[in-house]
Every structure is written in C-alpha cells, then in structure tokens.
C-alpha positions in Angstrom: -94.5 -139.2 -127.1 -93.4 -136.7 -130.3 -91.9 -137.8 -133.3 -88.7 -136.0 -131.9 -87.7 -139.2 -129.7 -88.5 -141.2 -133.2 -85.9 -138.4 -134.8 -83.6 -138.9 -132.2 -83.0 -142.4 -133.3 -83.3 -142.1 -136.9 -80.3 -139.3 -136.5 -77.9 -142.2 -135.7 -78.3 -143.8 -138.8 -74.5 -143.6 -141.0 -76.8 -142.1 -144.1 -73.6 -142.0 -146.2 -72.9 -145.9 -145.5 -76.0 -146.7 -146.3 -76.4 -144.9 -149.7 -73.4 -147.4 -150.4 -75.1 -150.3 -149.4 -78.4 -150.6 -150.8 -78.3 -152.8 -154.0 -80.9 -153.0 -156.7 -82.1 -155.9 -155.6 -83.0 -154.2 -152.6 -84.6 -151.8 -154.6 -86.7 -154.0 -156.4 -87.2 -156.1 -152.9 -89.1 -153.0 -152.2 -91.2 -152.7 -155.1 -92.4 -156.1 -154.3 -94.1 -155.4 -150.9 -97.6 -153.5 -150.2 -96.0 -151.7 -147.4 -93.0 -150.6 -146.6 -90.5 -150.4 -144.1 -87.7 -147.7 -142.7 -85.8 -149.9 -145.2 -87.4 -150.0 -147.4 -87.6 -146.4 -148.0 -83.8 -145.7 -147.5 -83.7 -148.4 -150.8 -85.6 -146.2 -152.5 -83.7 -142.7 -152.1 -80.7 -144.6 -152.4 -78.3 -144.2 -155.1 -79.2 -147.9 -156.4 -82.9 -147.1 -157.1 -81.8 -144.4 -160.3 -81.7 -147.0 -162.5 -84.9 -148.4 -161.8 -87.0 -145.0 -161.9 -89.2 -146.1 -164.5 -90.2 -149.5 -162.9 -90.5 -147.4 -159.7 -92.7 -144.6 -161.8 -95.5 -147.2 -163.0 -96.1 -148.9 -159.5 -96.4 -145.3 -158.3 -98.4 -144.2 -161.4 -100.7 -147.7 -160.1 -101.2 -146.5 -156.7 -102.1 -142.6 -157.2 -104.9 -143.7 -159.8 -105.7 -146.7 -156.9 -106.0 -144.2 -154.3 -106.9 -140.5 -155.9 -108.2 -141.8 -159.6 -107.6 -138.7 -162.0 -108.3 -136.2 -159.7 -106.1 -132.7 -159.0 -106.9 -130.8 -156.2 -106.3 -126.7 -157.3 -105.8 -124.2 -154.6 -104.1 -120.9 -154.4 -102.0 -119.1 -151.0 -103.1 -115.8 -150.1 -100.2 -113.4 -148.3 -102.0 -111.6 -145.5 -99.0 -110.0 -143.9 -95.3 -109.9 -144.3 -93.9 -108.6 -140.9 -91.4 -111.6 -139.4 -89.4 -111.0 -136.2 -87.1 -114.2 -137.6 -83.5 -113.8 -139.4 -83.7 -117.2 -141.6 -81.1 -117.0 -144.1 -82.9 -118.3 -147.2 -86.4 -116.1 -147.0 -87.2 -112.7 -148.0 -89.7 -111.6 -145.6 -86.3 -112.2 -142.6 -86.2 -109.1 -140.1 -82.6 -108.1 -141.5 -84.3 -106.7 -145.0 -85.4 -102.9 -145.0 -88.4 -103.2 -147.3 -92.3 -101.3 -146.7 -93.9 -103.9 -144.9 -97.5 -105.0 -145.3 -100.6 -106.4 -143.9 -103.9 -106.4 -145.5 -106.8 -104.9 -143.5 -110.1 -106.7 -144.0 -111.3 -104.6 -147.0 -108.4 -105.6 -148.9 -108.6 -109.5 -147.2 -112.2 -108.8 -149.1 -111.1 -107.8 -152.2 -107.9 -110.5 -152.8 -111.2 -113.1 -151.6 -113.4 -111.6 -154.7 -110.4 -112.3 -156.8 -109.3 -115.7 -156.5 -113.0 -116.9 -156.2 -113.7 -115.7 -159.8 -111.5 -117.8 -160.6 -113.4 -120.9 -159.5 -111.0 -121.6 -156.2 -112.6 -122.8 -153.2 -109.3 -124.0 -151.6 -106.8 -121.5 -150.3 -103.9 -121.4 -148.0 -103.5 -118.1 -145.7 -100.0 -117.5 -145.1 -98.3 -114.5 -142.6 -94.4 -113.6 -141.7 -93.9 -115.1 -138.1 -94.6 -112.4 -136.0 -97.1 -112.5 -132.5 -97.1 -109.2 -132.7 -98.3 -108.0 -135.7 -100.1 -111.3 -137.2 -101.6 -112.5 -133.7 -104.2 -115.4 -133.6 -107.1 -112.6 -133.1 -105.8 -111.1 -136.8 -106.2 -114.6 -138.5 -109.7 -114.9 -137.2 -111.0 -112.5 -138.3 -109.4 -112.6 -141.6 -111.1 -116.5 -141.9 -114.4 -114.8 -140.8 -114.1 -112.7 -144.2 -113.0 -115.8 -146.3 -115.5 -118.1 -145.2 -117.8 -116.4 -147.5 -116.1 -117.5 -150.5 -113.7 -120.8 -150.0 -115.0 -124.1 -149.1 -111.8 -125.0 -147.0 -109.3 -122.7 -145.6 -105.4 -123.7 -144.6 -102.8 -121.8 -142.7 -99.0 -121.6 -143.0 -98.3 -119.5 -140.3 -95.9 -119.6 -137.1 -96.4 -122.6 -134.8 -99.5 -122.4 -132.4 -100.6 -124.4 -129.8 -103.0 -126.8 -129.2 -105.9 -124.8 -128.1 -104.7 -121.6 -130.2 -105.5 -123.9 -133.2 -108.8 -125.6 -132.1 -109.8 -121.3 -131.9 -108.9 -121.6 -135.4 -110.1 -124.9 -136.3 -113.6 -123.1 -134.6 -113.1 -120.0 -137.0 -113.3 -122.2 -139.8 -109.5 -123.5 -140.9 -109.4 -126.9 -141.6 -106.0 -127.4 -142.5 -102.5 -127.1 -141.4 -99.3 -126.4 -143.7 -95.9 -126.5 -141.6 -92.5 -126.9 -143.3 -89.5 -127.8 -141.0 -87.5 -126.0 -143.6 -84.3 -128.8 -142.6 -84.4 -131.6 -140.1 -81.1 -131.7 -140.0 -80.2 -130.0 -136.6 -77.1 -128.6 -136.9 -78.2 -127.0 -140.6 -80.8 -125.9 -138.9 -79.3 -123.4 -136.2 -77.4 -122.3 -139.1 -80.0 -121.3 -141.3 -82.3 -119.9 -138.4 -80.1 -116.8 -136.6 -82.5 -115.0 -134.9 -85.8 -115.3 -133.7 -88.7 -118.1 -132.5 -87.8 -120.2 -135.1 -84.8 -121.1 -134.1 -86.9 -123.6 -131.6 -86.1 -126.2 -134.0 -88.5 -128.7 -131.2 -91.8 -126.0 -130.9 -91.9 -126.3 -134.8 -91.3 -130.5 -134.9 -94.1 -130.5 -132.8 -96.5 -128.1 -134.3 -97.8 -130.6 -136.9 -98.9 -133.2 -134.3 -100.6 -130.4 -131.9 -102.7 -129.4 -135.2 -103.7 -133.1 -135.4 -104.9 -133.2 -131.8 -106.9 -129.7 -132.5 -108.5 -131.8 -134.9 -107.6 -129.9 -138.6 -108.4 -132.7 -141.1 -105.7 -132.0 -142.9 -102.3 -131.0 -142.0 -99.3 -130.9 -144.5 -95.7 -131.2 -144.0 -92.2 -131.4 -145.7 -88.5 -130.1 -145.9 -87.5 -127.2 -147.9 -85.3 -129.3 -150.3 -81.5 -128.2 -151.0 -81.1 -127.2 -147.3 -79.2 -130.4 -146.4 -78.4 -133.7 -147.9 -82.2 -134.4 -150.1 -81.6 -138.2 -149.6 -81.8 -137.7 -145.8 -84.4 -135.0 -145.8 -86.8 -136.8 -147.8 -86.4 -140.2 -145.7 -86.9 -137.7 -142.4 -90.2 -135.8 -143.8 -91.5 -139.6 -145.1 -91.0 -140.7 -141.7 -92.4 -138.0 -139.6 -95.5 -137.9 -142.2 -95.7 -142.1 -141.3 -95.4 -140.9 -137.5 -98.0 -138.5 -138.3 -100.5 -141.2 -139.8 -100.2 -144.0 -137.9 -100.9 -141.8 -134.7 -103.7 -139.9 -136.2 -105.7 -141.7 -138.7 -108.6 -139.1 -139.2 -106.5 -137.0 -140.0 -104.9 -136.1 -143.9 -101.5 -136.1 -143.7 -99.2 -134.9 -147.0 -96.2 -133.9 -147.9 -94.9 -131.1 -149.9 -91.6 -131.1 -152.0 -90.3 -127.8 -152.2 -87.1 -127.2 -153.9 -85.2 -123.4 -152.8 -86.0 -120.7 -155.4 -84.3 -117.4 -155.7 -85.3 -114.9 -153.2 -84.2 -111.0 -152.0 -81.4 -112.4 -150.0 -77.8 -114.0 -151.7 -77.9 -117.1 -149.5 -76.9 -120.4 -151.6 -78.4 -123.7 -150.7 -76.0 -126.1 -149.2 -77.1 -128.8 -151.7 -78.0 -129.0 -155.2 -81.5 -131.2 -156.0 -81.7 -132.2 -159.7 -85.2 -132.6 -161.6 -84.1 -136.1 -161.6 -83.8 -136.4 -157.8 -87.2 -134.6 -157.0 -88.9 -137.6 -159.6 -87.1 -139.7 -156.9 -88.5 -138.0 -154.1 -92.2 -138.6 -155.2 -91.8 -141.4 -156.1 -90.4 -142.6 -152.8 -93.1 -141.0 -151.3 -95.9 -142.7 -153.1 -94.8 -145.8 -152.6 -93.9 -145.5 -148.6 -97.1 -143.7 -148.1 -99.6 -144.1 -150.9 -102.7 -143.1 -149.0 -100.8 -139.3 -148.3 -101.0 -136.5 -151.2 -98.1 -134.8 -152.6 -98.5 -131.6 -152.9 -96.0 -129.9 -156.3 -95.8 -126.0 -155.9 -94.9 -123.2 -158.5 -91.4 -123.3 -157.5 -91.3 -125.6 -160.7 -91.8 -124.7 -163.8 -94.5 -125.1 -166.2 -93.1 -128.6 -168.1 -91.4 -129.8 -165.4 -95.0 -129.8 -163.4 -97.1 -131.1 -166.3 -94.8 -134.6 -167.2 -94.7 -134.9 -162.7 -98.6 -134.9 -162.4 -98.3 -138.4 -163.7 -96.1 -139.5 -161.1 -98.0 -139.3 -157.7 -99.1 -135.8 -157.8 -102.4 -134.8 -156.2 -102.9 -131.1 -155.3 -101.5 -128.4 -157.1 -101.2 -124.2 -157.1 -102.4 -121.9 -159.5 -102.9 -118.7 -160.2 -99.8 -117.8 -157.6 -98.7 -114.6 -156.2 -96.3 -114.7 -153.2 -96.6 -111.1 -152.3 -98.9 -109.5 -149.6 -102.2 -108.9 -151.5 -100.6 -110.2 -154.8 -103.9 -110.5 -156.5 -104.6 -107.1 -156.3 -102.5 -104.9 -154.6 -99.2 -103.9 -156.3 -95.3 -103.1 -155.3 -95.3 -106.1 -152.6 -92.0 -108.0 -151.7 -92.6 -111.5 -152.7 -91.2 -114.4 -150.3 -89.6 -116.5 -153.3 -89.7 -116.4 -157.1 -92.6 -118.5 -158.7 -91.4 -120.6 -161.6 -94.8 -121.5 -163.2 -96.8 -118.0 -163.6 -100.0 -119.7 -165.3 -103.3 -118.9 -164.7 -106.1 -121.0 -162.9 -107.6 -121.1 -166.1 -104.5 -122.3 -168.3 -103.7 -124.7 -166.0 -107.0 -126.2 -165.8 -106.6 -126.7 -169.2 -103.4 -128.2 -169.5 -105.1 -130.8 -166.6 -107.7 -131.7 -169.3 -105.3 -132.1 -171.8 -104.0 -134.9 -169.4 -107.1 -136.3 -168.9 -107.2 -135.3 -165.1 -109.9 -134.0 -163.9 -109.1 -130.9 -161.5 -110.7 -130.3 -158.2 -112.1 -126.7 -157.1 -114.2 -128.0 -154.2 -113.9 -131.3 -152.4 -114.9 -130.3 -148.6 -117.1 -127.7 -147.0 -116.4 -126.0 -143.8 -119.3 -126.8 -141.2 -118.8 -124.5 -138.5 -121.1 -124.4 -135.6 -123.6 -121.4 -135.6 -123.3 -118.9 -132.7 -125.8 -119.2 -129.8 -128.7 -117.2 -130.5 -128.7 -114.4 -127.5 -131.9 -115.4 -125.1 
C-alpha cells in the first residue's frame, strides 16, 4: 500500500466542478464537525469558504492554542552542498546553470555549526542539491557527526533515500525528514522536472512514508505552491499528510506551505497564489489536521509572517541564508530569494511581542553509544 493508489483515486475527482458546488453552508457544515472528511476539506479550499475566513480563522486560532498553546518552534537550514544532476525548471542549483559550485568540508560544516548555535538554535535542517555523487549518504554522516555537537535535533531535505539508507541516518543522529513533492499534479510535474532522478515523480511520493518506517519522528511534507492549481495542491498535500498519520501515528507529520520565490532562472509559475489564498491554505490545514504543525518559511515577508503566526502556525525559520555556507562563507548561489531577512534575535522578539513563547530546544537526539572495543 502507498499513498500513490490513494492519489490515484483522488486524481479523478472533476476539481473544477466541485469548486462550483460547495455552498457555504457546506462550509460552515464543516466548521461544525471535530473531524473532517475528504469533503469536508474540498469545502474549505473551495471558492465558497472566502467569505467565511474569519469564522474559519478563530476555530483554527481555537485548535492551534488546544493543541501547541503559544509555542513557536525556531530553526534555521544549513546548505551543505549545491551540486544537482536534476534540470527542474523553477530552482537555481538545476544542472543547466554554469555557476562555482560548492560543498562545505567538515571544517567549514564546523564553523556554519559555531554560528547558528550562538544564536541560541538547536533545531536545523541540513539541505544538499540532488546528487549521489557528490552529496552521498557517507557525506551526510559525517556532516551530522560534526552537528551533533551543537543542535538538539537534526532534519534533512535532501534527495529521496531508502528505507535502510535513512535508518543509517536516523542511527547518525537525524531525526527528521523534510520532502517537498514540488507538484502532485502529474502531468505539471514531468513538465517542471526535465532531466534527472527527479523526474521519478513515484520514488519521491514514496520517500516520506519510507522515512516513517525508518523511524524519523518527524517527517515534513507539502507542495511548492503556484506550480499547479493551489486549490488542488493543498487538498492533495492535506491528504497525503492524513495518509501519512493515520498509517504512522508515532510519527510527526506536517506540512509546509511554500509559495515560488524568484530564483536564477526566468521560469514563471503556472499559477498565481494570493496572501489571501495562503490564509486559506492554513487554515484548511488546521482544521483537517489539527494535531500536524505548519511550518511558514522566509519566502514571506516580514508582516505577512507576523499577523499568520496567529492563524495555525507552529514552527518557523530565522536567521536564513539559502546559500552553501551562508552563515559564513561568502559569494554562494542561493536556491531562492528570502523575503523575511531578520535575525534570530529580532524575530524572537517580534514572538514576545505576540505573546508567543518561541522554542530553541524541544527534543534531544539520543543516539546509541558505539561498542566499547573488547
């Protein structure tokens, strides 16, 4: 079983019928129930649920403080290496751009570690272009080996693994998965992928649900919003996280709602998601899933990401650099441009300010010791 039969049904659905159809009553149906259903959620994203944002806002506003109280997980991503062997339309770091490519060595691993732990950070994410070759398994270990030292917990966003290629990591010391689909559409898909691994739009489907049977506690999916219709790629990221959680209930499952953000490339997303629709997005989220977090990157900016904290928001970036060694190192290619530039420190304060109280260190990594040579 993979969420990909699940997919296969939930393709058949006429999506632009069924925008038409839901009715606020529907929508308010919804709002009514503790949990919800595939219809639920399509009420929701649906064009009938704008009206009713606000009503939607404060039951989602109920269930994040129900679930998560005040709190705001902080972390920051660390770019270890840049080489990709993929052609994906919408990302700098694709094989067709001619820039110096870099990888940090363990010194320089050392010294980005040094620098985001001042900060007060003991979450990060580790991310690498998708290359076997130059960013192999063995490379991530021993990168995790250095960061152990200074972060409690320890993600990866890197190219899909298997099974027991992750439990090496998840024996390294990574506790967490991040894996975008990019676009569950298929068809978009193959469009946007030209060259390269990715392209196996059913390896990377899959990849989130081998990390839960590694054992990650958390793993953390979504669509990279604009791709394809939002209203269909939020209901299809909803429902594989739902898939995700029914199936694997030790496991943390959230969701992510990146919007496309100007990159090295000239590639022009397909579909244009207002600040309004994103509210709707997390809020549909909260409400289908209110035990997941929501994860809000700086791809927004600055006021945008202080009024959406309120709205079902539970882990956010700081401090963010999406260059190869960005925290110290200088003249890197970065994979996207940030939005929100502040500082661990200023947006720890504008979390005060808001009465949240923001998280450095929730979780420790408990890895066993090495045998002791007899």
């Amino acid at each position: 079983m993979s969420f990909y039969e699940t997919l296969g049904r939930l393709e058949q659905y006429p999506y632009v019928q069924l925008w038409k159809e839901y009715t606020s009553d529907d929508v308010r149906r919804a709002l009514s129930k503790d949990r919800l259903d595939e219809a639920d959620l399509l009420a929701l994203l649906s064009p009938a649920a704008d009206p009713l944002l606000e009503n939607i806002a404060q039951k989602a506003q109920q269930l994040t403080r129900a679930h998560f109280g005040h709190a705001m997980q902080l972390f920051t991503p660390m770019y270890l290496a840049d080489f990709c062997v993929n052609h994906c339309t919408y990302c700098s770091f694709s094989s067709i751009y001619d820039f110096p490519r870099k990888k940090l060595s363990l010194d320089e691993v050392r010294r980005e570690a040094e620098n985001i732990a001042a900060t007060g950070l003991r979450h990060i994410l580790i991310l690498t272009g998708e290359s076997r070759k130059d960013n192999p398994v063995s490379y991530i270990k021993d990168c995790v080996e250095v960061l152990r030292e200074y972060f409690s917990s320890i993600s990866i966003e890197i190219n899909p693994l298997a099974t027991a290629e992750y439990q090496e990591l998840l024996e390294a010391g990574v506790d967490g998965l991040t894996l975008y689909q990019e676009v569950y559409h298929q068809e978009t898909y193959k469009e946007l992928h030209v060259k390269g691994p990715k392209r196996n739009y059913r390896n990377r489907l899959d990849a989130p649900e081998r990390g839960c049977q590694a054992g990650f506690r958390s793993v953390n999916i979504g669509a990279l919003l604009g791709m394809h219709d939002w209203r269909q790629e939020a209901f299809l990221s909803a429902m594989h996280a739902r898939y995700l959680q029914d199936r694997y209930p030790d496991c943390e499952i959230s969701l992510s709602t990146p919007r496309f953000r100007p990159y090295l490339g000239e590639f022009n997303p397909e579909c244009d998601v207002s600040d309004r629709s994103l509210v709707q997005i997390i809020l549909a989220y909260r409400l289908f899933l209110p035990r997941s977090g929501i994860t809000l990157s700086t791809r927004e900016p600055a006021a945008l990401r202080d009024h959406l904290i309120h709205l079902g928001i539970t882990k956010m970036s700081a401090g963010v650099s999406t260059e190869v060694g960005g925290h110290t190192l200088e003249g890197g290619t970065p994979q996207f441009e940030i939005s929100d530039s502040r500082s661990v420190q200023e947006i720890t304060e504008m979390l005060y300010v808001n009465s949240f109280q923001p998280v450095f260190k929730d979780w420790d990594i408990l890895v066993e010791p090495a045998p002791t040579p007899t």
